[in-house]
C-alpha positions, 0 to 999 in steps of 0.5 A, spaced: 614 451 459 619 454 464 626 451 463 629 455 467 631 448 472 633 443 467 640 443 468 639 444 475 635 438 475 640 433 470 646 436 475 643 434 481 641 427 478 647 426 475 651 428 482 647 423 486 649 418 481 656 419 482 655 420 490 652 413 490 655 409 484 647 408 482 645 407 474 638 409 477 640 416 477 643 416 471 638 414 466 633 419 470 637 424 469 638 421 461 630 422 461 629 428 464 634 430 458 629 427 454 623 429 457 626 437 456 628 436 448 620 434 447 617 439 451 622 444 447 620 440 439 612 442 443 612 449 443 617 451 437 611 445 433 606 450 437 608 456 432 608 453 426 604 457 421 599 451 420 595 455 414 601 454 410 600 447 406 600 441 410 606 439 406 610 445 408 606 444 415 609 436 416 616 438 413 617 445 418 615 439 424 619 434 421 624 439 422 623 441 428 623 433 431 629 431 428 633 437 431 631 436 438 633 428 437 640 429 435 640 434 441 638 428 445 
């Protein structure tokens, strides 16, 4: 996946916020951010190496998933 527009796309959401005082705007924006963070936790989950043991397995991915929530 190209994240080549997520800021550009929070920005112009959260400009259109302020431009006309709307909280519509501003919870897009949010879950635009959201949608981004896990597309991101996908593709690092992606390059796992999956032959290790599952316990390594779910810890790597756990990992990953708790990264990209604090970030959000």
């Amino acid at each position: 996946m190209a994240y080549e527009y997520e800021n550009d796309v929070v920005a112009e959401l959260t400009s259109l916020g302020m431009e006309y005082n709307s909280n519509a705007h501003y919870e897009m924006a949010d879950e635009v951010k959201e949608v981004y963070a896990k597309a991101k936790a996908f593709d690092e989950i992606l390059n796992v190496d999956y032959i290790v043991t599952p316990d390594d397995y779910a810890h790597e991915v756990t990992k990953i998933v708790n990264k990209y929530k604090e970030d959000k």
